[in-house]
GUPA-922074 format. One record per residue (C-alpha): x, y, z; chain; residue number from 1; residue in one letter. Coordinates in steps of 0.02 Angstrom, whole numbers, padded with zeros to 5 digits, always signed. Layout:
% residues N
> x_y_z_bado_sevo_nuvo
> X_Y_Z_A_NUM_A;
...
//
This chain:
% residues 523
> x_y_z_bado_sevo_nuvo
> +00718_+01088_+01671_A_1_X;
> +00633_+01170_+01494_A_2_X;
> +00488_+01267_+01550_A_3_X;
> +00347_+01264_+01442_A_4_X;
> +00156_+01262_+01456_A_5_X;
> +00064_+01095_+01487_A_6_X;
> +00042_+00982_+01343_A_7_X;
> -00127_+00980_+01237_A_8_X;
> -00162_+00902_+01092_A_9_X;
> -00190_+01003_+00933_A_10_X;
> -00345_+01044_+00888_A_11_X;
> -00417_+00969_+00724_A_12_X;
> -00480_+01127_+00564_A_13_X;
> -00667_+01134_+00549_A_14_X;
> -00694_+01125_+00356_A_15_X;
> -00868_+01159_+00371_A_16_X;
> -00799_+01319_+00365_A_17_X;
> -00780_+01383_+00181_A_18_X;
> -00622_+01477_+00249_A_19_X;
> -00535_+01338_+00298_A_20_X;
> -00577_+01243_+00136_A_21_X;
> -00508_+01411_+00042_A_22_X;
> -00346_+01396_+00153_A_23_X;
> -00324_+01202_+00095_A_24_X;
> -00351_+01243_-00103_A_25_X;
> -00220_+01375_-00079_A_26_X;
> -00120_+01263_-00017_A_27_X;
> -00132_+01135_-00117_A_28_X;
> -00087_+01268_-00266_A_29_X;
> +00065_+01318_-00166_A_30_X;
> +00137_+01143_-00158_A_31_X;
> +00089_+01126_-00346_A_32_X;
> +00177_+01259_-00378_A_33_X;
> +00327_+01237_-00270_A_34_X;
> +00377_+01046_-00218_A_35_X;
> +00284_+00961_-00366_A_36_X;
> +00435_+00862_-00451_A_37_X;
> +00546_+00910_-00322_A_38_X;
> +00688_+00794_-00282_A_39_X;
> +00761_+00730_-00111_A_40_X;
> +00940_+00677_-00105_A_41_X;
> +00991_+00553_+00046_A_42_X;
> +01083_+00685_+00209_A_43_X;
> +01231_+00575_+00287_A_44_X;
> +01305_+00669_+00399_A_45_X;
> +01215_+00825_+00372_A_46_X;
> +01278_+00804_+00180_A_47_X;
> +01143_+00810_+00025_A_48_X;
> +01198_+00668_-00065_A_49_X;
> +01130_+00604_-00240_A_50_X;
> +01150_+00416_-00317_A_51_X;
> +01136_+00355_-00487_A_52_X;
> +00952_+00280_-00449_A_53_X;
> +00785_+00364_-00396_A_54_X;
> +00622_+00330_-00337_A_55_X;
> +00467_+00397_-00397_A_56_X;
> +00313_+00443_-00300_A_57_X;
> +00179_+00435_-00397_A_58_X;
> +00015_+00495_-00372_A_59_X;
> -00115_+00355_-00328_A_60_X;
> -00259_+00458_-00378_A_61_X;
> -00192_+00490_-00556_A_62_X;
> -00051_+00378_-00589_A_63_X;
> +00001_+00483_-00754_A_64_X;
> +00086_+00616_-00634_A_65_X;
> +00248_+00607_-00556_A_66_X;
> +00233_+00688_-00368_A_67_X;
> +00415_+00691_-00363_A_68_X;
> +00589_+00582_-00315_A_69_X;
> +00705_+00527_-00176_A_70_X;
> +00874_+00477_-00206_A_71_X;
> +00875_+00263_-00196_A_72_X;
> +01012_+00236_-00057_A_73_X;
> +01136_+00072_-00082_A_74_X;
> +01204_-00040_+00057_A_75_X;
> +01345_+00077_+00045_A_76_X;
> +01263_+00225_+00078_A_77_X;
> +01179_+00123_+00242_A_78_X;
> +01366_+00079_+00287_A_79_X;
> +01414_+00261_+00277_A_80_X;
> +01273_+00333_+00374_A_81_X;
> +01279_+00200_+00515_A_82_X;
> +01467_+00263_+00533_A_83_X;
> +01428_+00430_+00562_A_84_X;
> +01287_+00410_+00654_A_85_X;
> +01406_+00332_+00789_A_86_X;
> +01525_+00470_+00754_A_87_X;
> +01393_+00599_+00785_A_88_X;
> +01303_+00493_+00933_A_89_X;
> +01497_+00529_+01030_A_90_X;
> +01434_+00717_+01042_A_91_X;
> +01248_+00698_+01033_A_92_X;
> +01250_+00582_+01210_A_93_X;
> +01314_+00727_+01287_A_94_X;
> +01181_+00846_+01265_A_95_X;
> +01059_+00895_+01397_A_96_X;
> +00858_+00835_+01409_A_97_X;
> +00820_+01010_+01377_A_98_X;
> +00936_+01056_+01240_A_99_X;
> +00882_+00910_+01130_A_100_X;
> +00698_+00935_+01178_A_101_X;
> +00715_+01140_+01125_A_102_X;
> +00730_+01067_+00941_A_103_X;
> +00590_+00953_+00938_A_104_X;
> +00496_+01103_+01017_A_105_X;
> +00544_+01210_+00872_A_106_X;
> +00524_+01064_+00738_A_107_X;
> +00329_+01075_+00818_A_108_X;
> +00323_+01274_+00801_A_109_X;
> +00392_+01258_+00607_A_110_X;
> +00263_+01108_+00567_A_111_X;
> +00122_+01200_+00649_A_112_X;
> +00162_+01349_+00508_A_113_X;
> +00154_+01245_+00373_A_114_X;
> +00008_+01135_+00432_A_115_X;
> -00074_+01146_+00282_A_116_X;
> +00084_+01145_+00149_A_117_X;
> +00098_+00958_+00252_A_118_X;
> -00076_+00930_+00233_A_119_X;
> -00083_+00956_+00050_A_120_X;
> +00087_+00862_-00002_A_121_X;
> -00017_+00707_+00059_A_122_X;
> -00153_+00726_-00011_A_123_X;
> -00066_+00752_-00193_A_124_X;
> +00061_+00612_-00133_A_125_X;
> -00055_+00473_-00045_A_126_X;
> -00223_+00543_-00080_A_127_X;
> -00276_+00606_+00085_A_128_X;
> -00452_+00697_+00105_A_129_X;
> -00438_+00859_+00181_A_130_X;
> -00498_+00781_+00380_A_131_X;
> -00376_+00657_+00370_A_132_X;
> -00209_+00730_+00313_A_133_X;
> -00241_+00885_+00441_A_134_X;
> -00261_+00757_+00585_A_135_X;
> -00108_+00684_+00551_A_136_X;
> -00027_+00832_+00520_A_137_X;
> -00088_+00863_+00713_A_138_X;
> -00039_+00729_+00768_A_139_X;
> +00132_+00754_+00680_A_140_X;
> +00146_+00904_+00788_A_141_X;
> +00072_+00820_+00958_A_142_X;
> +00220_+00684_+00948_A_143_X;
> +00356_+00826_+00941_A_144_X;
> +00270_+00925_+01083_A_145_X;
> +00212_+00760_+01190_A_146_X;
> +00396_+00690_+01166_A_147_X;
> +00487_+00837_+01214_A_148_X;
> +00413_+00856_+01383_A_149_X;
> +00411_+00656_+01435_A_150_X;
> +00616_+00683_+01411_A_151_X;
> +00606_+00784_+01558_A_152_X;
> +00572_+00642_+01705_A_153_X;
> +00738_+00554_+01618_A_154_X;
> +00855_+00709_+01629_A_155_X;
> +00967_+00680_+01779_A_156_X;
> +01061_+00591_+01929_A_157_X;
> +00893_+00519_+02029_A_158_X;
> +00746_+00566_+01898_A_159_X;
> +00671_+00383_+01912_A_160_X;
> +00630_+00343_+02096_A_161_X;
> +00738_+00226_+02211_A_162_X;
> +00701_+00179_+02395_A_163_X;
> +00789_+00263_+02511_A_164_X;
> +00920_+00155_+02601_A_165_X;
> +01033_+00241_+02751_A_166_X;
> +01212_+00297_+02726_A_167_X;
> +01212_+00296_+02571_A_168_X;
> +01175_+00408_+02398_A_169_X;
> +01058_+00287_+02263_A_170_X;
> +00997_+00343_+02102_A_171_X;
> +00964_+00274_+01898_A_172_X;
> +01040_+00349_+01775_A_173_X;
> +00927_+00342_+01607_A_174_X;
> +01079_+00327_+01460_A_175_X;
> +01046_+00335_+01271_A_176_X;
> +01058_+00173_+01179_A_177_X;
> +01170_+00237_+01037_A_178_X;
> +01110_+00219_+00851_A_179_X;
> +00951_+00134_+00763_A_180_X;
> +00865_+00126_+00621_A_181_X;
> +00678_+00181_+00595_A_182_X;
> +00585_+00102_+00465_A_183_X;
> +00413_+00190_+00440_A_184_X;
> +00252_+00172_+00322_A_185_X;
> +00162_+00260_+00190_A_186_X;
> +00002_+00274_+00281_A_187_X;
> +00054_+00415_+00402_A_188_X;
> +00183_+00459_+00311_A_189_X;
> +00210_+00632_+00406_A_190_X;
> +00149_+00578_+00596_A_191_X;
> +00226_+00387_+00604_A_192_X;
> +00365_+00459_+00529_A_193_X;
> +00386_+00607_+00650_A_194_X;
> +00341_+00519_+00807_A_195_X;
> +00462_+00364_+00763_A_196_X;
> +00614_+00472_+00754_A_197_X;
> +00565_+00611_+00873_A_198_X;
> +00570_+00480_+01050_A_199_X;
> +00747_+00410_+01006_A_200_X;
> +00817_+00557_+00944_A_201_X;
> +00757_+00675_+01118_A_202_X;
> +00804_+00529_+01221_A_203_X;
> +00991_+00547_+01158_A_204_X;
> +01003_+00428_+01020_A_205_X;
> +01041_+00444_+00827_A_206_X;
> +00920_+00370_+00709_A_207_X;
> +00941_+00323_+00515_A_208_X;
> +00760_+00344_+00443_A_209_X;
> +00707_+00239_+00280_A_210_X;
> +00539_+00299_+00242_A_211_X;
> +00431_+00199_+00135_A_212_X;
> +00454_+00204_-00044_A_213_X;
> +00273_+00291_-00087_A_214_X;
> +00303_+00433_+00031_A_215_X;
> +00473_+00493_+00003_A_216_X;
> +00406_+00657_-00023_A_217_X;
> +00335_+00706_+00115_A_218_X;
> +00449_+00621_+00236_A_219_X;
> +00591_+00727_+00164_A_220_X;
> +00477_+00870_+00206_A_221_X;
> +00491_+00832_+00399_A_222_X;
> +00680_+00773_+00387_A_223_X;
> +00689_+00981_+00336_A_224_X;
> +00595_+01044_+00456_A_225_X;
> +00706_+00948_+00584_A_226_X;
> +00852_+01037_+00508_A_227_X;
> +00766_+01188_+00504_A_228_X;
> +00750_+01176_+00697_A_229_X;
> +00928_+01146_+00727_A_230_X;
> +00971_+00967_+00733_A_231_X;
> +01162_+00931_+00724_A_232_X;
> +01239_+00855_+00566_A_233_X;
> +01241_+00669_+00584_A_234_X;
> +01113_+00629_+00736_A_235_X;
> +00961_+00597_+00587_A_236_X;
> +01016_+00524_+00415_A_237_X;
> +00912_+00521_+00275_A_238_X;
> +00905_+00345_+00195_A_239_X;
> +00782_+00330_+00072_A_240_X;
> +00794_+00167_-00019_A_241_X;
> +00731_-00005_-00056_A_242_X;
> +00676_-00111_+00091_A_243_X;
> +00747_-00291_+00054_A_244_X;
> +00912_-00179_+00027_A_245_X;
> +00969_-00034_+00147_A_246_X;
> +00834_-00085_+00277_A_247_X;
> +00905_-00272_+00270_A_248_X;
> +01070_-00232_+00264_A_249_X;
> +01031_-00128_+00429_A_250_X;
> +00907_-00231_+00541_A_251_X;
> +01060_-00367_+00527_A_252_X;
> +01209_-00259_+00548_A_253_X;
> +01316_-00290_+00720_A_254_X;
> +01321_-00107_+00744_A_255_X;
> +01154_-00062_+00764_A_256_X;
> +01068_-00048_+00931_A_257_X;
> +00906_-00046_+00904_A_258_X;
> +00757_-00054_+00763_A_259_X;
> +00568_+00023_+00734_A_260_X;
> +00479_-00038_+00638_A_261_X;
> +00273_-00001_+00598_A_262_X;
> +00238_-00109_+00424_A_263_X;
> +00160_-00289_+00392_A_264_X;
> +00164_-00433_+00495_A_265_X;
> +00269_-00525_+00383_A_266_X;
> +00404_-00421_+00364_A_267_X;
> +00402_-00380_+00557_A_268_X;
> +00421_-00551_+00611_A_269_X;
> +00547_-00562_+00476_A_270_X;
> +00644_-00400_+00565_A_271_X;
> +00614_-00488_+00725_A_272_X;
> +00716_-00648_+00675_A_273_X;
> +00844_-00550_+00600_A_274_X;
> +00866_-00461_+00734_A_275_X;
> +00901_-00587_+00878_A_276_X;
> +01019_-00678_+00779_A_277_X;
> +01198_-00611_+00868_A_278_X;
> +01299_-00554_+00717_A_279_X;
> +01505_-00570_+00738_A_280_X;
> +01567_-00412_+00855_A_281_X;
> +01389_-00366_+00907_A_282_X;
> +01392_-00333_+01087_A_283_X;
> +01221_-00324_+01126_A_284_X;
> +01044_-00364_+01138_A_285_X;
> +00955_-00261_+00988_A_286_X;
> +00784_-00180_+01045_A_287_X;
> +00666_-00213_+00931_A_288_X;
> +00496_-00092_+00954_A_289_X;
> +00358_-00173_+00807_A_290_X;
> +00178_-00125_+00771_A_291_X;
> +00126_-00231_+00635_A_292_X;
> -00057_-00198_+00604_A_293_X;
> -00236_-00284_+00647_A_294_X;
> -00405_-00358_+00599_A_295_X;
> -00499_-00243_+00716_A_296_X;
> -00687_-00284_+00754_A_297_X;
> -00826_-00164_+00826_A_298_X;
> -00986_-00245_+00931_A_299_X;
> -01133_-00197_+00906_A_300_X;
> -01256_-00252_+01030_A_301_X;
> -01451_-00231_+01046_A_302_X;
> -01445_-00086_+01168_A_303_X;
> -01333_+00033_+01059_A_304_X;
> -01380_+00199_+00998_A_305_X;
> -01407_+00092_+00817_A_306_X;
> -01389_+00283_+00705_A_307_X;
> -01219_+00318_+00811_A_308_X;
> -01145_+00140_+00808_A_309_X;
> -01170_+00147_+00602_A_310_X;
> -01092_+00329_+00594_A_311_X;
> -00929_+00243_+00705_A_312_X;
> -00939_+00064_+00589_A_313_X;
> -00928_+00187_+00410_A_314_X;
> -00796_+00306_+00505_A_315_X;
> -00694_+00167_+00548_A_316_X;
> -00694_+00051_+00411_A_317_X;
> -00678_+00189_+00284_A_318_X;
> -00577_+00321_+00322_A_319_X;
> -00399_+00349_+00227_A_320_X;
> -00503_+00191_+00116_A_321_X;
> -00472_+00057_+00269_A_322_X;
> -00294_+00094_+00246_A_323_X;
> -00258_+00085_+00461_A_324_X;
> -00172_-00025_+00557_A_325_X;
> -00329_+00027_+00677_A_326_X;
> -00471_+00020_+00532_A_327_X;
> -00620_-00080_+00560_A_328_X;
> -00613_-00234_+00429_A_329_X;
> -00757_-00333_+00536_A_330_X;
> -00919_-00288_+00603_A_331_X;
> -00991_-00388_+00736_A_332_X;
> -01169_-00382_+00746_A_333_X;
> -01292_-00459_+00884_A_334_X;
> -01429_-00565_+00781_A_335_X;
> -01579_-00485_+00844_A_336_X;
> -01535_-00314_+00762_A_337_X;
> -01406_-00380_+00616_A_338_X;
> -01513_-00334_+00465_A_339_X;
> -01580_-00149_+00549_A_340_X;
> -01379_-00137_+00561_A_341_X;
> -01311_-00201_+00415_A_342_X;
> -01442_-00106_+00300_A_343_X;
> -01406_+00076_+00370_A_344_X;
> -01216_+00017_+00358_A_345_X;
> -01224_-00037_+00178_A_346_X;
> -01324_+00135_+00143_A_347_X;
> -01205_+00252_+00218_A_348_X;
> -01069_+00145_+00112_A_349_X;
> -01159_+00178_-00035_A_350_X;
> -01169_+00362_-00010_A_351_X;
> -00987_+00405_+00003_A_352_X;
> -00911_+00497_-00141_A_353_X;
> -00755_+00413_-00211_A_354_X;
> -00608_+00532_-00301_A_355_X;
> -00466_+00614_-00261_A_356_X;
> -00387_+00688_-00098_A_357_X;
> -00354_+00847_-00198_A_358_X;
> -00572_+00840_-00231_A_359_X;
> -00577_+00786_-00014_A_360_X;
> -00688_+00644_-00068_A_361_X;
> -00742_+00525_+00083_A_362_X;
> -00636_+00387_-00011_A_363_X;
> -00474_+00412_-00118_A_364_X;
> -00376_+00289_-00219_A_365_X;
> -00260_+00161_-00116_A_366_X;
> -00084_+00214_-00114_A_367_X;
> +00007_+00069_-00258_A_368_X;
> -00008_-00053_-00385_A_369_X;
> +00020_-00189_-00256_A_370_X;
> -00110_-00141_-00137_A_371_X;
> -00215_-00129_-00262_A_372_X;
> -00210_-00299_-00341_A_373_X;
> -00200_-00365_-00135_A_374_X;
> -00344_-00306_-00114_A_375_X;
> -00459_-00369_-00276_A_376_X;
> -00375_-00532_-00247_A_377_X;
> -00464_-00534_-00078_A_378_X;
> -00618_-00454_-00154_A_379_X;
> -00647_-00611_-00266_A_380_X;
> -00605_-00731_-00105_A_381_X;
> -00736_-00632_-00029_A_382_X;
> -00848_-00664_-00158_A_383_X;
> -00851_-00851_-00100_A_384_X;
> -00862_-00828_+00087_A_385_X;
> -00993_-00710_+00125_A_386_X;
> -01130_-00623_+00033_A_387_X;
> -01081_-00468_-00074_A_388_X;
> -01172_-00323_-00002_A_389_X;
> -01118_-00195_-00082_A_390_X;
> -00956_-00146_-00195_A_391_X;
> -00849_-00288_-00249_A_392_X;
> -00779_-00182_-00406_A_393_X;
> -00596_-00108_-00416_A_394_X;
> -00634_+00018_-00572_A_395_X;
> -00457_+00054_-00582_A_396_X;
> -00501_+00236_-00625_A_397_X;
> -00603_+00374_-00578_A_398_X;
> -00666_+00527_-00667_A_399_X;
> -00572_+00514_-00805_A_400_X;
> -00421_+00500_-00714_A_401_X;
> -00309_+00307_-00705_A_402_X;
> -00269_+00284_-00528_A_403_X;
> -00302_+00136_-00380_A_404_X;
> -00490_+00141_-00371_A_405_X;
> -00584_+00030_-00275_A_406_X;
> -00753_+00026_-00223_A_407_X;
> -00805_+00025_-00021_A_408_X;
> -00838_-00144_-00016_A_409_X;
> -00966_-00239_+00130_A_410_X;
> -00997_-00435_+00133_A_411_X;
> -01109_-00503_+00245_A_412_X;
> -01156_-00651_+00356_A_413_X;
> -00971_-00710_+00358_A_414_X;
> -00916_-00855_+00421_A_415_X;
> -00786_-00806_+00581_A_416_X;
> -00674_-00901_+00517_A_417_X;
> -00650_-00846_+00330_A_418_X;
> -00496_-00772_+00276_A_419_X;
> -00564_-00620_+00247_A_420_X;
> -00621_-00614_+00437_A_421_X;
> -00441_-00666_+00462_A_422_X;
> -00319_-00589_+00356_A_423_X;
> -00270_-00403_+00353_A_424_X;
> -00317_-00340_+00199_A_425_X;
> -00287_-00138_+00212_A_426_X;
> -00401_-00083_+00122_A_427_X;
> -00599_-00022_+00094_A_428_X;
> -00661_-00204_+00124_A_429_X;
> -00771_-00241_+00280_A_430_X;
> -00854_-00411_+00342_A_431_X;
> -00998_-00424_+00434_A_432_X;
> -01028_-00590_+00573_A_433_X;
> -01177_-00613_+00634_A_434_X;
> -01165_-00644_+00812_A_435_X;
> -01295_-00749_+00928_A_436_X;
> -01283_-00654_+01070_A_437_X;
> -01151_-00523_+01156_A_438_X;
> -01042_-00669_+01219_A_439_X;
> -01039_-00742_+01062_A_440_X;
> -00984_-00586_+00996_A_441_X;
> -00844_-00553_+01121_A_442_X;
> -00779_-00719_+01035_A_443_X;
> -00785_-00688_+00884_A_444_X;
> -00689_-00522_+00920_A_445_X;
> -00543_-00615_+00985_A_446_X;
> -00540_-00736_+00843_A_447_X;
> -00393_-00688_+00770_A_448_X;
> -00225_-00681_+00798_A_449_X;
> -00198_-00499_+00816_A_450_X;
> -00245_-00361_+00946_A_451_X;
> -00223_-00208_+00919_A_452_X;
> -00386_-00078_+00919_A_453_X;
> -00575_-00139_+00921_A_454_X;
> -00743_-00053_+01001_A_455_X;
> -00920_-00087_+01072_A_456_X;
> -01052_+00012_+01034_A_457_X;
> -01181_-00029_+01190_A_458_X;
> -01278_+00052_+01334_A_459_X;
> -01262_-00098_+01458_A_460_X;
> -01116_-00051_+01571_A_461_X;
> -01082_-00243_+01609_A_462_X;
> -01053_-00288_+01432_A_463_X;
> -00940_-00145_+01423_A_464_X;
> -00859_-00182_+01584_A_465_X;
> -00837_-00362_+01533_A_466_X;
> -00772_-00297_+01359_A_467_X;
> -00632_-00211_+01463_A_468_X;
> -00577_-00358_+01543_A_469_X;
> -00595_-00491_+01425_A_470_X;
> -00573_-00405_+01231_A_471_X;
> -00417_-00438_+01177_A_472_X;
> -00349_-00255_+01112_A_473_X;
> -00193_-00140_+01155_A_474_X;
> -00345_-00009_+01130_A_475_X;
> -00519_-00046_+01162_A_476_X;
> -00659_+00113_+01119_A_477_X;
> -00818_+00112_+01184_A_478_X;
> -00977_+00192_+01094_A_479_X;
> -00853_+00294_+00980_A_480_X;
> -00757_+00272_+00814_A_481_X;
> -00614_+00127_+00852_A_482_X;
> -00466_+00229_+00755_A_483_X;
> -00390_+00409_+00754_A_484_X;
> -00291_+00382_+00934_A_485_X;
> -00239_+00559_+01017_A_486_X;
> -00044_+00573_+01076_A_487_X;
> -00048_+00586_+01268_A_488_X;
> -00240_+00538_+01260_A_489_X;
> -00229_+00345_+01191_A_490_X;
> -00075_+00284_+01193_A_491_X;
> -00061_+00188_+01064_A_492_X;
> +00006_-00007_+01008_A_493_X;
> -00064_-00182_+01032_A_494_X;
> +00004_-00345_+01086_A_495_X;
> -00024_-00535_+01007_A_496_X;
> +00045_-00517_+00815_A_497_X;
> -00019_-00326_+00826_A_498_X;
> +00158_-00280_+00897_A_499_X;
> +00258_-00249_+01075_A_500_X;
> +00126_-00147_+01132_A_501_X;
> +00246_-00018_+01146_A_502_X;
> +00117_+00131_+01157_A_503_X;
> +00179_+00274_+01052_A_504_X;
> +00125_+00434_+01120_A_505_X;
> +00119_+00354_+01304_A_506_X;
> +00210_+00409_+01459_A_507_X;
> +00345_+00262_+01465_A_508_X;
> +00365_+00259_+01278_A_509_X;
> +00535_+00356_+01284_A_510_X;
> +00595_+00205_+01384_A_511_X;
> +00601_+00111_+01231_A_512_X;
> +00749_+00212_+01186_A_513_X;
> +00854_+00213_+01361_A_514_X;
> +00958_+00099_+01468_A_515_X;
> +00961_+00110_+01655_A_516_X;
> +01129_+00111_+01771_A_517_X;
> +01104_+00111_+01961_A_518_X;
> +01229_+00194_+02056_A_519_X;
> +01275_+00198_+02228_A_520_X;
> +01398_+00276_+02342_A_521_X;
> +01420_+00225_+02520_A_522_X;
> +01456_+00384_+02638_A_523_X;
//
């Protein structure tokens, strides 16, 4: 078995610190200088690979500039990479838990030296703030570090337990599924991305990755650092391209064993369908592991810390713009101190500087054209189902500069069931319910049909213990900000239309990716 030292998380940069905030500018000139219109090709088979089309990244903060390209894979191009993915997964299989695990170990010790290259890329390619593309960057690194150590209780004759049963030898083997395809999204661009291919891939499987279409950039920055760190020709292929196309053409393919998937709810339960449908000459059951976003809630009840339950309501709801599967999009407040809560909210709202990443304001432009008008379309619904509080404008630009602009945005005294109390919007848009009492706001909380992160902010230990029973989240937070979930810490993934609660960065997540045989022999 590797030996290495116990896992910890990474620790996050203090940019209080001026020389932290020097080390980010130079960064961000370095990657100006350096990957700024650089172009990814697709890697079949270890093989840089062009194609007649591109696709442009585009900088969301000032649309004028081209970040850079990725080569725009066909079905083709899926059809040759599944192929040698299976011809690679022949030797891959065979490879020990510790062997694969060394190169996720030194994919970790590569990303951790250029942290802040990483960190910068996003912020010029999906407008991260400083805080927010170095946390991912850590968690990035966490995933590779977390990953490669869970491999070790699956290496072996015997590593998951059996009863003991006399005159004879029992044991599970834990076997590699074969090959699948990873589908990831632009708003963790580096960690998602990372994390989804790191657990197959150290488990013993061979992944094609289609990143999303606004982050081709900085996903071909990981796929590098991966080969960088050693990985054989063929067990990762590099498949950017179109969704509706390659990622289509794969998720129904007979050949492949399994799918990730972290995206929309519609187009996961579309990938789900697809995929139980038995395609001629498929010979198994396809795994399907889905997190597919939320409309997360935080409680606020009359015993909270009031100051500390508005500083987690603004963190949630508005960092990376609301642009988290795990962001806050609904306050629930307790009647008897809704307006002392709603008015400190709305003023912290109104306080946060809006620009770029590059400038690390507290909120950045939202990452494309279509999220943009998504979101203004739900703005004016808004408009007619609560009261406007605050925002309610999508400028479109920002100091000077054209990009997806829109304003933190805060309705109150909304109706539980209103589609914006509802519907996932992904964006800087929060509604407030007023709740009668704590019960009423447990309700509330569960209203919808998803479940994947929410919070209460309270200092009676029933409500919280009856929270932990009864709220209906994959990952509940109590008196704290509901997102930014630590590898190994919160595992994290929720159930109802949230996902299969598959808990990424979790002790049994590896077991997504394995098969078990039991083996005996009688002496």
């Amino acid at each position: 078995m590797i030996k290495v030292e116990p896992y910890r998380p990474q620790t996050f940069t203090d940019f209080s610190l001026q020389a932290n905030v020097d080390a980010y500018h130079a960064a961000l000139a370095k990657v100006r200088a350096e990957l700024l219109g650089k172009h990814y090709p697709l890697i079949i088979d270890g093989e840089r690979l062009d194609t007649e089309g591109k696709l442009q990244s585009v900088n969301p903060c000032d649309t004028s500039e081209v970040v850079g390209s990725t080569a725009k894979a066909t079905t083709e191009d899926a059809q040759r990479a599944l192929d040698g993915a299976w011809n690679a997964w022949a030797e891959w299989k065979t490879w020990s838990m510790d062997a694969r695990a060394r190169i996720l170990l030194k994919a970790a010790a590569i990303l951790k030296r250029k942290r802040l290259e990483a960190c910068a890329l996003m912020s010029i390619e999906v407008g991260k703030n400083y805080a927010e593309a170095d946390v991912e960057v850590a968690e990035a690194i966490d995933f590779l570090e977390y990953y490669a150590r869970e491999a070790m209780k699956y290496s072996g004759f015997g590593a998951s337990e059996t009863t003991w049963f006399d005159g004879e030898e029992n044991g599970l083997l834990s076997i590699p599924l074969g090959v699948g395809v990873s589908i990831s999204p632009w708003n963790f661009p580096c960690a998602i991305f990372a994390g989804m291919l790191a657990a197959p891939i150290v488990a013993g499987n061979c992944v094609i990755a289609k990143p999303a279409e606004d982050s081709g950039m900085i996903a071909g920055f990981v796929v590098d650092i991966l080969q960088e760190a050693g990985l054989p020709a063929g067990v990762l292929q590099f498949l950017p391209g179109v969704g509706e196309e390659v990622g289509e053409y794969l998720v129904q393919h007979a050949r492949t064993r399994f799918i990730t998937f972290t995206g929309s709810r519609g187009v996961g339960l579309h990938i789900n369908e697809v995929a139980a449908k038995v395609q001629p000459g498929q010979k198994w059951l396809k795994r399907v592991i889905l997190e597919l976003g939320g409309k997360d809630a935080l409680i606020v009840d009359e015993t909270a810390d009031l100051p500390a339950a508005v500083t987690a309501a603004v963190q949630s709801a508005f960092g990376f713009n609301g642009q988290k599967c795990s962001a806050m999009s609904r306050l629930v407040v307790v009647d008897s101190v809704y307006d002392e809560v709603v008015n400190q909210f709305v003023a912290r709202a109104e306080a946060l500087s809006v620009g770029t990443g590059e400038a690390n304001a507290n909120v950045t432009a939202v990452v494309n054209q279509e999220s943009f008008e998504k979101i203004g379309k739900y703005i004016e619904i808004g408009k007619g189902e609560g009261k406007l509080l605050t925002g309610g404008e999508t400028p479109g630009e920002c100091g000077g500069k054209k990009g997806y602009y829109v304003q933190p945005t805060i309705f109150g005294d909304v109706p539980g069931d209103a589609r914006i109390a509802q519907e996932e919007i992904f964006g800087p848009v929060v509604s407030v319910l007023r709740a009668r009492d704590f019960q009423h706001a447990l309700e509330l909380a569960n209203s919808t049909e998803y479940g994947l992160t929410g919070g209460v902010c309270s200092r009676d230990r029933a409500r919280l213990e009856q929270a932990r029973a009864e709220f209906e989240v994959g990952n509940l937070y109590f008196n704290r900000k509901i997102t930014g979930a630590i590898v190994g810490v919160q595992p994290f993934g929720g159930y109802n239309m949230s996902g299969t609660d598959s808990k990424a960065g979790g002790p049994d997540y590896l077991g997504n990716f394995l098969q078990y045989k039991a083996v005996t022999e009688r002496f």
